[in-house]
C-alpha positions in Angstrom: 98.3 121.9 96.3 97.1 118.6 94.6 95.7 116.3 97.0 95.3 112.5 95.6 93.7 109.8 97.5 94.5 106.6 96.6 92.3 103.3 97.7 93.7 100.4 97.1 92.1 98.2 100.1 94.7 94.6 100.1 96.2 95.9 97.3 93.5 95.6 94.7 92.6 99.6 93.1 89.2 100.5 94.0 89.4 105.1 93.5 91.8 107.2 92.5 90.9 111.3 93.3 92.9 113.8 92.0 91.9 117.4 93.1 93.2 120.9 93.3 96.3 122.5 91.4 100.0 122.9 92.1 100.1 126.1 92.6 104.7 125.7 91.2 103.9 128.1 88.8 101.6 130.2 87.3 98.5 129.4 84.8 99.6 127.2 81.8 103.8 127.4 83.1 103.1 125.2 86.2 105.1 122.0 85.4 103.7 120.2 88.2 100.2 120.1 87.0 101.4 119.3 83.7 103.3 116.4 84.9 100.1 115.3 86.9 98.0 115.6 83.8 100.1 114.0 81.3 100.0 110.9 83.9 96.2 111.2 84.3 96.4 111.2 80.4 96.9 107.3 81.3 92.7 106.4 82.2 93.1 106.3 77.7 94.9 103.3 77.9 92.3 101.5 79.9 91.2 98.3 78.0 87.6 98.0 80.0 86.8 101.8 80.8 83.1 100.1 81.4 84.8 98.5 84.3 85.1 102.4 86.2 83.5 105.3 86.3 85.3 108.1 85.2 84.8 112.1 86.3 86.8 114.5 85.0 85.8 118.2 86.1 87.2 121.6 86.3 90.5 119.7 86.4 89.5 117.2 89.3 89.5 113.1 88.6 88.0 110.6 90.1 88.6 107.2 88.8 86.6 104.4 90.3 86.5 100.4 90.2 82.6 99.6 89.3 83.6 96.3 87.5 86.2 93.1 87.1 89.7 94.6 86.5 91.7 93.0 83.8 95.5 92.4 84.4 95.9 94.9 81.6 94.0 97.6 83.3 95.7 96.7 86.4 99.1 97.5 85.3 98.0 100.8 83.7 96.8 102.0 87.2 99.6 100.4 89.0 102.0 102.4 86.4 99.6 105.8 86.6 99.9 105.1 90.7 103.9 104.7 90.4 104.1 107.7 88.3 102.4 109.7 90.3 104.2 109.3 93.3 107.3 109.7 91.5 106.3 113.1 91.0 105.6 113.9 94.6 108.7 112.5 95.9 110.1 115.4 93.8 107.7 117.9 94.3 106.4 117.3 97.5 105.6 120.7 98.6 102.7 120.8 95.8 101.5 117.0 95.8 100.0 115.5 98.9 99.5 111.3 98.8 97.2 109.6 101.4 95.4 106.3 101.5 91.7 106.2 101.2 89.2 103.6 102.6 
């Protein structure tokens, strides 16, 4: 299962974690995880990646707010967040959601 947490205290993004895999499929056929990473593909479309601090390892992510947020980069994590749920209303059995702190 992928488990994401999303923090977004009074609606302002402060971490995104994305861990685990899908398990739909197996290796390299699992649509679910591809879905997941295409979205994830997103964090290249940041404006002021100096503004997070990015982890990416063994296929977990963890995006994090360390500076001011421009509205630019705002709307690409509000679009990656959208997205993302998108997929687990359709896949729920292999995406969990819950808020973080």
């Amino acid at each position: 299962m992928i488990n994401i947490t999303i923090s977004n205290p009074h609606g302002r993004f402060k971490k995104l974690e994305i861990k685990g895999h899908a398990g739909y499929a197996e290796y390299g056929k699992d649509i679910v995880c591809a879905g997941v990473s295409s979205i994830v593909g997103g964090i290249n479309a940041l404006e002021r990646q100096e503004s997070f601090k990015i982890k990416c390892e063994d296929g977990d992510v963890e995006i994090e707010k360390v500076g001011n947020i421009s509205k630019h980069d705002s709307i690409v994590l509000s679009t990656m967040i959208m997205q993302l749920k998108t997929v687990a209303e359709s896949y729920g059995n292999y995406i969990q959601i819950k808020k973080g702190n």
